[in-house]
Backbone bond lengths (Angstrom), bond angles and torsions (degrees), N, CA, C in turn:
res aa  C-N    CA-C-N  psi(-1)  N-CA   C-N-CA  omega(-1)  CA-C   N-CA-C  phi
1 X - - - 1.473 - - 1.523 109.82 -
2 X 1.428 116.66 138.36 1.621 114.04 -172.31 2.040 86.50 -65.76
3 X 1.551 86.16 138.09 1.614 106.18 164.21 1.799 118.98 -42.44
4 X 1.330 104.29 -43.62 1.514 126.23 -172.29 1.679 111.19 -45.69
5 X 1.831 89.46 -45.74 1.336 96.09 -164.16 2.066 109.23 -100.44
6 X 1.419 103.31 0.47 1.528 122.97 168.45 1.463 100.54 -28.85
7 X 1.723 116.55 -98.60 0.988 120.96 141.43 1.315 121.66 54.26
8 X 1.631 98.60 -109.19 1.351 122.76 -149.91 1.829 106.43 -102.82
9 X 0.908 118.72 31.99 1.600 132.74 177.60 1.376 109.65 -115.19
10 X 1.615 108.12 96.57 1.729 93.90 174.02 1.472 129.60 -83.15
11 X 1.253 111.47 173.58 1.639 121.30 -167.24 1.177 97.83 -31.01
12 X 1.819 130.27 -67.56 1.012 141.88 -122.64 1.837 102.20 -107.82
13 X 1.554 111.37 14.37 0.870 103.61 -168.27 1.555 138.44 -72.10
14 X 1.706 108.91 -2.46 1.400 117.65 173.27 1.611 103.59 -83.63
15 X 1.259 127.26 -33.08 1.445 120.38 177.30 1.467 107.22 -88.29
16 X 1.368 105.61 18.15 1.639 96.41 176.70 1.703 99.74 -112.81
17 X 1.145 102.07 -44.60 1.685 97.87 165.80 2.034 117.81 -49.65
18 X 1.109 114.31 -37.33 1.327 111.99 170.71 1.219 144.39 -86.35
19 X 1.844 78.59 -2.56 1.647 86.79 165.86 1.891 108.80 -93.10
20 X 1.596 103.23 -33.80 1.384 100.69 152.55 1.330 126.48 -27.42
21 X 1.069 118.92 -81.61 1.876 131.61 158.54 1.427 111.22 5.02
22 X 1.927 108.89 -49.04 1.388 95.73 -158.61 2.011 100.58 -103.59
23 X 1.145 90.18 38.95 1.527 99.88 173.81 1.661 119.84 -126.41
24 X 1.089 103.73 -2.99 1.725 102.07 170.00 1.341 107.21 61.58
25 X 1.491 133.26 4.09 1.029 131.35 161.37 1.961 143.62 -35.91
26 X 1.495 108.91 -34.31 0.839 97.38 -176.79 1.467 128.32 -104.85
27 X 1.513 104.32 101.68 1.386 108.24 -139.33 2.142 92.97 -160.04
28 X 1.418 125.28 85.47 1.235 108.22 -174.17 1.537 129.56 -68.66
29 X 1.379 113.88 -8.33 0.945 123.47 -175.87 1.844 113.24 -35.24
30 X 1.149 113.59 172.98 1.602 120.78 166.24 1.301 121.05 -86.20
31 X 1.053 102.71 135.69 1.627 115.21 178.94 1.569 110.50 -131.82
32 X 1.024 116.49 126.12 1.565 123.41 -160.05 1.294 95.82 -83.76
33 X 1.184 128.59 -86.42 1.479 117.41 173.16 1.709 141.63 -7.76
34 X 1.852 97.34 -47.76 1.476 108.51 158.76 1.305 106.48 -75.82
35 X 1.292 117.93 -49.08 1.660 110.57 -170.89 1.457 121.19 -50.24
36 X 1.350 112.70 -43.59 1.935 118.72 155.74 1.509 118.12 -42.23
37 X 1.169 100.45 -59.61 1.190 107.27 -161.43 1.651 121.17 -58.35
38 X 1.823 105.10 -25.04 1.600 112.10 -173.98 1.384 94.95 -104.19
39 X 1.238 134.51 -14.84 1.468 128.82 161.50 1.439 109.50 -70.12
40 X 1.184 127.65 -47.28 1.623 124.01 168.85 1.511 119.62 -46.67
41 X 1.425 109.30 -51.16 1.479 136.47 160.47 1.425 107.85 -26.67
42 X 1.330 113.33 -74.37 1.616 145.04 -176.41 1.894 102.61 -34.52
43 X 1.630 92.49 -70.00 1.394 103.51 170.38 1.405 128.47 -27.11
44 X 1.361 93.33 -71.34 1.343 112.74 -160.81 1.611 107.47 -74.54
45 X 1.387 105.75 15.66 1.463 104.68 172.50 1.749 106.67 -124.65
46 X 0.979 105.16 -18.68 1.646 132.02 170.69 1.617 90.39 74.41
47 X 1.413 128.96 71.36 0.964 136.51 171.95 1.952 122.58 -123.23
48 X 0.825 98.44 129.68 2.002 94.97 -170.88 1.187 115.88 -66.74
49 X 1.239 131.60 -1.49 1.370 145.54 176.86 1.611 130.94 -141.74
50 X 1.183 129.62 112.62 1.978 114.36 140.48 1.147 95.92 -157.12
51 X 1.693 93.50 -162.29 1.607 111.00 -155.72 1.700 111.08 -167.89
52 X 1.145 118.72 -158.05 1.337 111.01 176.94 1.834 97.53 -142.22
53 X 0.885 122.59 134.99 1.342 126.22 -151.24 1.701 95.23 -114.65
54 X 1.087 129.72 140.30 1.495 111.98 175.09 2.150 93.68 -137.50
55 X 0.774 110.20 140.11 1.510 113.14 -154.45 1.642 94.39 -119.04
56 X 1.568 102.33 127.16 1.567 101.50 -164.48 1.485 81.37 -120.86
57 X 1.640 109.96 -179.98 1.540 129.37 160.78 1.659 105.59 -22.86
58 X 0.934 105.96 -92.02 1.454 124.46 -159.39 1.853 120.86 -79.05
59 X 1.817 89.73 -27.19 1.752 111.69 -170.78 1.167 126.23 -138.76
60 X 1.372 119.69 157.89 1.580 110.49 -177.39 1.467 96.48 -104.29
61 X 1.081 125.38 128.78 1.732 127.98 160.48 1.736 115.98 -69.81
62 X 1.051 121.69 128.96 1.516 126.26 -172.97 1.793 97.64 -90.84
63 X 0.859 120.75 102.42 1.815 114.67 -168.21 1.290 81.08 -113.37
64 X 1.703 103.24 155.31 1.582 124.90 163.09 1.735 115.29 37.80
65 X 1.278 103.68 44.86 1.490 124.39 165.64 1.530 133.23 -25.78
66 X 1.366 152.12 78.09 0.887 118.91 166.99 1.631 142.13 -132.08
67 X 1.646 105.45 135.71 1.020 99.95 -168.90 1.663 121.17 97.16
68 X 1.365 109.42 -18.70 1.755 109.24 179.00 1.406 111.94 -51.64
69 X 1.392 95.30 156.11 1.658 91.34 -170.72 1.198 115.87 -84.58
70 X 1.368 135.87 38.00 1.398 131.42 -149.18 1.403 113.52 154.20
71 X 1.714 121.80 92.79 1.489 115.25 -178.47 1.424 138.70 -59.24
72 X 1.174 104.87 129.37 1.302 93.56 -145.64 1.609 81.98 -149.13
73 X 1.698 129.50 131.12 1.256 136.59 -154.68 1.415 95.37 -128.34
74 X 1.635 150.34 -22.27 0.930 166.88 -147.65 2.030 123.15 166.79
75 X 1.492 105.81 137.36 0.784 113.12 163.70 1.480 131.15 -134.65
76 X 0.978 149.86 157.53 1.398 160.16 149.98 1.747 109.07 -10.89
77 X 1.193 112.88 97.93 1.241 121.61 164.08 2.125 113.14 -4.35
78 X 1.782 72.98 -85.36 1.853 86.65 -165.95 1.380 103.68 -53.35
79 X 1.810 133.10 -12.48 1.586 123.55 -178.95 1.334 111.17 -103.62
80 X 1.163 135.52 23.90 1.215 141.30 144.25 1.104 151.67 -70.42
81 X 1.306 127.04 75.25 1.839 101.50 -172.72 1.492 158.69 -39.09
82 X 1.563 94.20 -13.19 1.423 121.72 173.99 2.039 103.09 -92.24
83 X 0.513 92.63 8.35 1.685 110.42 158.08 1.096 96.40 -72.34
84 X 1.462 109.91 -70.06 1.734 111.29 -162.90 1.607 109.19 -75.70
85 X 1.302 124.49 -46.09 1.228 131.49 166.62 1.470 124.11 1.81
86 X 2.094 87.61 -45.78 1.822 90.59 -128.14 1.963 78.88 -90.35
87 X 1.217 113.36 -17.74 1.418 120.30 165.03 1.265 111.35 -27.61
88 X 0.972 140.86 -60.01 1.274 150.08 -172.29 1.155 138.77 -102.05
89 X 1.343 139.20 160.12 1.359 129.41 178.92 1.588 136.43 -90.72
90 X 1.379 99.12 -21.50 1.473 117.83 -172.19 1.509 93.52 -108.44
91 X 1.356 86.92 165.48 2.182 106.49 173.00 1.540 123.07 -29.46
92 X 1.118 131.74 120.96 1.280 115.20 -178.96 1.338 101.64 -110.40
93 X 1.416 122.67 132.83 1.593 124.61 -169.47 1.553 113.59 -121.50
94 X 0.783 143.09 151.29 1.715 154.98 -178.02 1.557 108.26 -142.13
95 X 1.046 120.63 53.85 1.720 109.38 -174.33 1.704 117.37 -58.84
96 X 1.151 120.26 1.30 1.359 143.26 -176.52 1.386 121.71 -162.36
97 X 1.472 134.56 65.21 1.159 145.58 169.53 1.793 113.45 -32.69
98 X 1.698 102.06 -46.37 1.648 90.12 -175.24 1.471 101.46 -65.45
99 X 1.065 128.86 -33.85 1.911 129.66 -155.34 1.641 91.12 -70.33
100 X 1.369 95.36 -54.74 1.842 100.06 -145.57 1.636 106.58 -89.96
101 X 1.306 131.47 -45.36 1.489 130.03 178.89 0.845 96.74 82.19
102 X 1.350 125.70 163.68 1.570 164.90 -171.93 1.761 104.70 -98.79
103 X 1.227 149.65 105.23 1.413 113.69 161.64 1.618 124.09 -70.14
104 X 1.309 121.46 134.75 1.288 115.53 -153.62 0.918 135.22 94.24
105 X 0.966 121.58 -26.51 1.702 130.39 167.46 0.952 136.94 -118.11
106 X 1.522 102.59 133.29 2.052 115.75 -165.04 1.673 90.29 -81.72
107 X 1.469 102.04 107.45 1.819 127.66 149.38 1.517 122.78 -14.98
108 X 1.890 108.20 -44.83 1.397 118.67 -112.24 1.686 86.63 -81.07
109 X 1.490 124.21 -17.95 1.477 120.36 175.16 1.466 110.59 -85.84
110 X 1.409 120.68 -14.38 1.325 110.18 -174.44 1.823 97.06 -94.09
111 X 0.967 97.87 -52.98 1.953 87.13 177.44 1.920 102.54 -46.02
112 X 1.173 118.03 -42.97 1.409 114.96 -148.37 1.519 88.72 -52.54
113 X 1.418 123.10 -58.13 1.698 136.96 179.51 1.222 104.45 -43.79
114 X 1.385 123.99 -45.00 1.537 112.16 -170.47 1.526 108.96 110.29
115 X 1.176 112.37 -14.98 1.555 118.17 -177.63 1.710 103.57 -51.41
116 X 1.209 116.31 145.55 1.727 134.40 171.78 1.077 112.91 -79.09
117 X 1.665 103.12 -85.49 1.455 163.71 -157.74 1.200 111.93 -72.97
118 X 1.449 134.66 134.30 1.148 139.32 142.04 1.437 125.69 -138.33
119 X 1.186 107.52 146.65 1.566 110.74 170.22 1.530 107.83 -128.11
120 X 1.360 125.57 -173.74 1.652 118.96 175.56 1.301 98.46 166.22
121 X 1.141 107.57 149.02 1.712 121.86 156.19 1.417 123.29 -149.46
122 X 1.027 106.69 157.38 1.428 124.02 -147.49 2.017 105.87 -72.13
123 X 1.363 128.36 132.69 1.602 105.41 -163.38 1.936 77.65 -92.30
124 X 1.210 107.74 117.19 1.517 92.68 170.91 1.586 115.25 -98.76
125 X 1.682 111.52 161.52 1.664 105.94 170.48 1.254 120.01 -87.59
126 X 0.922 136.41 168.29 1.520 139.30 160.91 1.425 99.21 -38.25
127 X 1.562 132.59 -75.03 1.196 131.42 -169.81 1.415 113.14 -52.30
128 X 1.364 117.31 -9.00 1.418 112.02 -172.54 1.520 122.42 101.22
129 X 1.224 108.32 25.66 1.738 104.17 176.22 1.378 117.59 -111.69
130 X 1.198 127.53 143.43 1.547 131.64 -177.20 1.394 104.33 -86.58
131 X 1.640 139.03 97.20 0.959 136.49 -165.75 1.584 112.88 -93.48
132 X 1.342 89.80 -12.04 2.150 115.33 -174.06 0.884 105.63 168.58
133 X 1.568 100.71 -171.26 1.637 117.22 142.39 1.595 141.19 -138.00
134 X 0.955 93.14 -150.54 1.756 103.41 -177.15 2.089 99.55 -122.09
135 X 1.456 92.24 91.07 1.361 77.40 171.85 2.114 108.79 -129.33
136 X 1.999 88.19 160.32 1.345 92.52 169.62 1.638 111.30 -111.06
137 X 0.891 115.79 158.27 1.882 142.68 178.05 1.203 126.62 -139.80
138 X 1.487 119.96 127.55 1.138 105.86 177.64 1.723 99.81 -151.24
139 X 1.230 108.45 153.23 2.122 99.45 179.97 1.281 134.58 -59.52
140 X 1.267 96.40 -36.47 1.908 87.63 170.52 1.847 119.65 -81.52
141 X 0.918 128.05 174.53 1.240 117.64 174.14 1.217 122.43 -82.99
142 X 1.506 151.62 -157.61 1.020 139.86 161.09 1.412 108.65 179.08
143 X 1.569 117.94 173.06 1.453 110.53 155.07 1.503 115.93 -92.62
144 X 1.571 99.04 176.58 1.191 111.97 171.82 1.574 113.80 -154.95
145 X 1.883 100.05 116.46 1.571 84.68 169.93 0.866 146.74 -83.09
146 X 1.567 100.79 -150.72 2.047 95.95 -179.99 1.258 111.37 -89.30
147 X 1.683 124.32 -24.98 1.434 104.34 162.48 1.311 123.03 -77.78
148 X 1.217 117.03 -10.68 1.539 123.52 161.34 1.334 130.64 -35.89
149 X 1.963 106.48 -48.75 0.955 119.62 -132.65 2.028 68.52 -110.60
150 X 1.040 121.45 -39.51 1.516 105.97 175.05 1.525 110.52 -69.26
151 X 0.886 107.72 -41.03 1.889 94.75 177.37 1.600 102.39 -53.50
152 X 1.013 138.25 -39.69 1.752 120.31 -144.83 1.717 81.11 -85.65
153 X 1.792 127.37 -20.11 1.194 107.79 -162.42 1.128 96.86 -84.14
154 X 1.712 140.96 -26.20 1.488 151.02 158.45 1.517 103.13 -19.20
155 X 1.487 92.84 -72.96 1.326 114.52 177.14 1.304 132.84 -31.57
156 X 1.210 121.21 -53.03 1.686 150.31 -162.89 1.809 97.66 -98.47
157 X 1.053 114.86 -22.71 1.691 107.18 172.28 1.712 95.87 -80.46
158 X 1.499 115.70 -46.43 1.249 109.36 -171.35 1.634 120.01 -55.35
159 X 1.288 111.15 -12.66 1.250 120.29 -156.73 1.622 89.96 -97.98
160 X 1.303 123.80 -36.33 1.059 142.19 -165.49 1.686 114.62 -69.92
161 X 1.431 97.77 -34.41 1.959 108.00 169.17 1.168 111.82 -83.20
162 X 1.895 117.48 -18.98 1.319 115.19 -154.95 1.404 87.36 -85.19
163 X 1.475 125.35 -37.78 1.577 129.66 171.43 1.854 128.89 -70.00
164 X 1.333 96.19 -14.03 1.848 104.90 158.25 1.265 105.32 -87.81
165 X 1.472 137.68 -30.66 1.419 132.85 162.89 1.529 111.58 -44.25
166 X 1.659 109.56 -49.70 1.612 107.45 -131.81 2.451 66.21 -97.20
167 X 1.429 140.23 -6.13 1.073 120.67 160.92 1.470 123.88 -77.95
168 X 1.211 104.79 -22.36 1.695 117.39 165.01 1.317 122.37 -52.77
169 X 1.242 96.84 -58.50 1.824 106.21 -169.17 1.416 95.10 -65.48
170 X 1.446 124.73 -22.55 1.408 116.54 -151.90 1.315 138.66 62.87
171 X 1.763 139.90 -167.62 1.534 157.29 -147.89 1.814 73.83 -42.04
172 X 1.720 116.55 162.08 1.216 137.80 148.50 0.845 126.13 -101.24
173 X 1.617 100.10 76.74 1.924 110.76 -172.88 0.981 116.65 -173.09
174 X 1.303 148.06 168.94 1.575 140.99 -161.85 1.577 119.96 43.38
175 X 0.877 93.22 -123.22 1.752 113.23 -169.51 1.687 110.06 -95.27
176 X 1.311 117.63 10.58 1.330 134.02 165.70 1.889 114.86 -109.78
177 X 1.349 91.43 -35.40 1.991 106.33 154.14 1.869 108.01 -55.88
178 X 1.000 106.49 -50.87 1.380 111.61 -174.07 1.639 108.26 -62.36
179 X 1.453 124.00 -48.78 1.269 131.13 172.25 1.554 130.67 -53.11
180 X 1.570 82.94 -22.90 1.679 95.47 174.69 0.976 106.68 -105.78
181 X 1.315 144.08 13.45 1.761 143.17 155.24 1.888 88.23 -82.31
182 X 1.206 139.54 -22.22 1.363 97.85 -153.45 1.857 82.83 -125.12
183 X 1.598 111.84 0.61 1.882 95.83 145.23 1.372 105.31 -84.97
184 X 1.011 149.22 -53.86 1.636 147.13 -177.88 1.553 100.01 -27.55
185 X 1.318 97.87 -60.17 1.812 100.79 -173.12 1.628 111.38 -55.80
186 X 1.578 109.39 -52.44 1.474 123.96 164.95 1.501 106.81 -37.47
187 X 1.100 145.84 -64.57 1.715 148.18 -158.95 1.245 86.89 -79.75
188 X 1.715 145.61 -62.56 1.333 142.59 -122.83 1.228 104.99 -37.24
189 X 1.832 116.11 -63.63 0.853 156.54 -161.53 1.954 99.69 -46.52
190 X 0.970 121.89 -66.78 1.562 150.50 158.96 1.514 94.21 -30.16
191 X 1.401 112.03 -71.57 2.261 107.17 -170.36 1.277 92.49 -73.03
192 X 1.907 146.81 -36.93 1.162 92.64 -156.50 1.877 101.18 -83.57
193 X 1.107 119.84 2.60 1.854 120.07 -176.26 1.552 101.33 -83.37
194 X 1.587 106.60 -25.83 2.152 92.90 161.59 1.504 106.03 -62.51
195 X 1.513 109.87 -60.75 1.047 112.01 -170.45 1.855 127.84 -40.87
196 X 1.613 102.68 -53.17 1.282 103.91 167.28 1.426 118.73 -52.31
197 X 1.275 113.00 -32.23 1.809 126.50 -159.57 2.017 83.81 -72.04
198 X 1.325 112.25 -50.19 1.027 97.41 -151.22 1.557 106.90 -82.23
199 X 1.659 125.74 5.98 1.176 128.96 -172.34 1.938 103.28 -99.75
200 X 1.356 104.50 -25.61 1.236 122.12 170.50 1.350 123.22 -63.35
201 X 1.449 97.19 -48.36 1.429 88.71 171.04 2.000 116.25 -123.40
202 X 1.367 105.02 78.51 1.142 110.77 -158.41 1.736 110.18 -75.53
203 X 1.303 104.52 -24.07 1.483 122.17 -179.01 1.230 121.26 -85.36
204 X 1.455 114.78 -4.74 1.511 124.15 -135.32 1.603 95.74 -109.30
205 X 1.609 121.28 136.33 1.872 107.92 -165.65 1.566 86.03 -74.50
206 X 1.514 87.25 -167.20 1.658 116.62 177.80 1.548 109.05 -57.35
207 X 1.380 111.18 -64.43 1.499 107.19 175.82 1.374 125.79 -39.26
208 X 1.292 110.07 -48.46 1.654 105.13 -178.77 1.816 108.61 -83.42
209 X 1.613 119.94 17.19 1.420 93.21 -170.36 1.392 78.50 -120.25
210 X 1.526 112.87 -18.63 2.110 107.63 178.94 1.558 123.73 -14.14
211 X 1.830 87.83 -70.91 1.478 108.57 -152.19 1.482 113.54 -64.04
212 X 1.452 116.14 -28.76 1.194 124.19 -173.20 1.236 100.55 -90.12
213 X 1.628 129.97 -54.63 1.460 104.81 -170.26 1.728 108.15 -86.00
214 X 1.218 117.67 22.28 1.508 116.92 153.45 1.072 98.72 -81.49
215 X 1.234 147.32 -55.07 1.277 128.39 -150.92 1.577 108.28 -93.71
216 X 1.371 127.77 3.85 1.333 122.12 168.81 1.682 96.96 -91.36
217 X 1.419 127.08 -34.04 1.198 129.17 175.30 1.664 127.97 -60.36
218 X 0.962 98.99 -35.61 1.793 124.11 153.99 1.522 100.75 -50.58
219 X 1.398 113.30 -76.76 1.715 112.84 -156.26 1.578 82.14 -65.84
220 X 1.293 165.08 -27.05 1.220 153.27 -170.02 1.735 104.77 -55.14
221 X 1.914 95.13 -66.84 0.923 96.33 -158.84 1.621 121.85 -69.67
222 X 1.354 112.25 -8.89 1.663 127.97 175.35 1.223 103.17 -82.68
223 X 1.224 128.83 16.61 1.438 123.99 -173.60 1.887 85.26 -125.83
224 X 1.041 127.39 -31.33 1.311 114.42 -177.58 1.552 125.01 -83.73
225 X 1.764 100.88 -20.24 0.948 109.42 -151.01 1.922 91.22 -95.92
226 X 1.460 108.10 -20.26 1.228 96.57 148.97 1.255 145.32 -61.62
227 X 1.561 117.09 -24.73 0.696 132.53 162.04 1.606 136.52 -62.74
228 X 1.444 91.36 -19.96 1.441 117.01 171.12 1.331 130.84 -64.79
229 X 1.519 93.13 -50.37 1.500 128.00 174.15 1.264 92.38 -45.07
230 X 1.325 108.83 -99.60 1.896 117.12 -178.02 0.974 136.88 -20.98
231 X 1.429 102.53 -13.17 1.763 112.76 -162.20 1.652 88.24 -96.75
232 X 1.611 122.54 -51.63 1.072 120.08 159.75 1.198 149.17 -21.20
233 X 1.759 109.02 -66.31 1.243 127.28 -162.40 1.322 95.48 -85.99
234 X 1.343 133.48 6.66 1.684 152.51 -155.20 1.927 93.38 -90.69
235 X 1.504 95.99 -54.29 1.376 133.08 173.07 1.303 117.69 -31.04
């Protein structure tokens, strides 16, 4: 195994790839639903970049993109930071990528972009697997607080039901395409009040933007998770 990527491979990583498997994830195509959802994300952090990262054997998949400076559908395991991310459970922060480094990870694509900054959290499963994450980037450096750093994990669970939903319904196509026009429609309502929230208070730190877009993130996720239900008891 290249040394590079030693490192950054956790214990559990053959039962974490198969739990991948049962998510239909690796697939770059567009998905409107995710694509809202990490642009709303994006906003509400006032950041020029993220995405949803889904971390395979060998590669990271760049899913639901937005805004990177440079298309880019996959990258190299060991040059990823969400490699390292997925290590862990809590926020992973880089407020200065050139100063601080990654251990384990070759830079040489994230300098090439210009990116600083990072934040991320881990998309975890119910059973406990780090399948990716939910991360933001942006070029200059910056801080990031501690309610910051709990909202994006708010955040990144929500993203995390919205993706046990979208394994429920199953394939994205037919008459399961149709089901996801009328959760899209169900949430809309929910991203565009982040969205406003986050245009409202564009100046405003992490602490004061928490409470509110937790609690629109909450009514999101009780709206899916009904949706969940049904899809189930359907079963």
């Amino acid at each position: 195994m290249n040394p590079l990527l030693t490192s950054l491979i956790p214990a559990d990583d053959e039962a974490r790839l198969r739990a991948l498997e049962r998510y239909q994830l690796l697939d770059a195509r567009s998905e409107k639903v995710l694509d809202d959802v990490v642009a709303t994300i994006a906003s509400l952090f006032r950041v020029s970049n993220a995405m949803l990262s889904i971390v395979e054997k060998d590669t990271v998949l760049v899913k639901s993109p937005y805004n990177l400076p440079a298309p880019i559908e996959r990258v190299p395991r060991g040059q990823s930071v969400c490699s390292s991310t997925i290590l862990q459970d809590d926020t992973a922060v880089f407020e200065d990528l050139e100063k601080t480094g990654v251990p384990g990870v070759d830079l040489t694509l994230v300098r090439q972009l210009g990116l600083h900054f990072y934040a991320g959290h881990s998309l975890r499963t119910p059973d406990g697997h780090n399948l990716g994450t939910l991360c933001l980037l942006d070029g200059p450096p910056r801080r990031f607080t501690s309610a910051e750093r709990s909202l994006l994990g708010l955040l990144a669970a929500m993203v995390m039901r919205l993706l046990e939903l979208r394994r429920a319904l199953g394939p994205h196509a037919g008459f399961t395409s149709s089901l996801w026009e009328i959760v899209y429609r169900a949430i809309g309502e929910q991203l565009k009040r982040l969205t406003d929230l986050a245009q409202r208070t564009s100046h405003a730190t992490g602490r004061q933007l928490s409470p509110a877009a937790a609690q629109e993130a909450g009514a999101i996720v009780g709206i899916i998770d009904q949706f969940l239900a049904s899809t189930l008891q359907r079963r």
